[in-house]
C-alpha positions in Angstrom: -38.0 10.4 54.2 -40.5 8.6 57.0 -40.5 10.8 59.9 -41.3 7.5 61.4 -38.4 5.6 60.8 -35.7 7.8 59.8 -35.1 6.3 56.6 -34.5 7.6 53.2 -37.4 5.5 50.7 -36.7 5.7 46.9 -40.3 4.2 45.1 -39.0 2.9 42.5 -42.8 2.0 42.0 -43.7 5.6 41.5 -40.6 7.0 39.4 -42.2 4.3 36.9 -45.4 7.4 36.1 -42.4 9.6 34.6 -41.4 9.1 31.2 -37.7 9.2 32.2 -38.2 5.5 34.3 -41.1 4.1 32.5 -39.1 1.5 31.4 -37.9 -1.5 33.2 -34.5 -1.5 32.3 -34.3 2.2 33.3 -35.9 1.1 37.1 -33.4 -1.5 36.7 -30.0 0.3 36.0 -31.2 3.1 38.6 -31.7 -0.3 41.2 -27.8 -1.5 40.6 -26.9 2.0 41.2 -28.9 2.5 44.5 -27.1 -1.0 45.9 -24.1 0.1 44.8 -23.7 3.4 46.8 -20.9 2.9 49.5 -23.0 1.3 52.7 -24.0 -1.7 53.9 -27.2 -0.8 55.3 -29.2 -0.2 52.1 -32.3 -2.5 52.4 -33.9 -3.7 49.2 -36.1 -6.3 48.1 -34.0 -6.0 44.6 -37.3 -5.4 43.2 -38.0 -2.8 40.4 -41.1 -2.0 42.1 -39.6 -1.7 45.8 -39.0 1.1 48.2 -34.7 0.7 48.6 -34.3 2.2 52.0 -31.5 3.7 53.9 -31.2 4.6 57.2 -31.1 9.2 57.5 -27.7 9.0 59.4 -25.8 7.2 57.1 -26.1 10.5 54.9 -24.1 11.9 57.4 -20.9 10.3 56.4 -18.7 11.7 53.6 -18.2 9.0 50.8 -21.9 8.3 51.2 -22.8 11.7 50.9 -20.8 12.1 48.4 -22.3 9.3 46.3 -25.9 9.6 47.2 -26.2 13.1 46.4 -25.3 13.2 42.3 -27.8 10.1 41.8 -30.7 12.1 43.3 -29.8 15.2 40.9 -30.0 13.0 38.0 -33.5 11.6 38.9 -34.6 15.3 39.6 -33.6 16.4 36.6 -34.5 13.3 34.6 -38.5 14.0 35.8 -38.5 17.8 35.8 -40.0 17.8 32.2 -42.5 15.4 33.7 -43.5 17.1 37.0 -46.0 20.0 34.6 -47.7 16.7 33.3 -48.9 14.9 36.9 
């Protein structure tokens, strides 16, 4: 999260130095799944190599919440095995 701005950043950019989302089509499915969480103030270039962005207080609501928080478990756990190799 930027302190900054208040928004949640996901670098798709960086995930790519972890075996898990070295590949483009992995960066690509985990894209589609970012844009389709339930709000309408995701921001993304709908690049593999962007930064999707959502503002802090939308985490707030349920559904979102709800969403949001079993897709950042599976990246954690997909780059654990990594995480001894950086």
């Amino acid at each position: 999260m930027r302190r900054r701005t208040n928004l949640v950043e996901i670098s798709l950019s960086f995930l790519r130095a972890y075996p898990a989302y070295r590949e483009d089509d992995t960066r690509q499915s985990l894209l589609k799944q970012i844009q389709s969480l339930p709000s309408s103030t995701i921001k993304s270039n709908g690049s593999i190599k962007g930064w999707p962005t959502l503002p802090m207080e939308e985490l707030l609501k349920e559904k979102l919440w709800e969403a949001f928080t079993p897709l950042v478990e599976e990246i954690s756990i997909r780059i654990q095995p990594s995480m001894q190799d950086l």
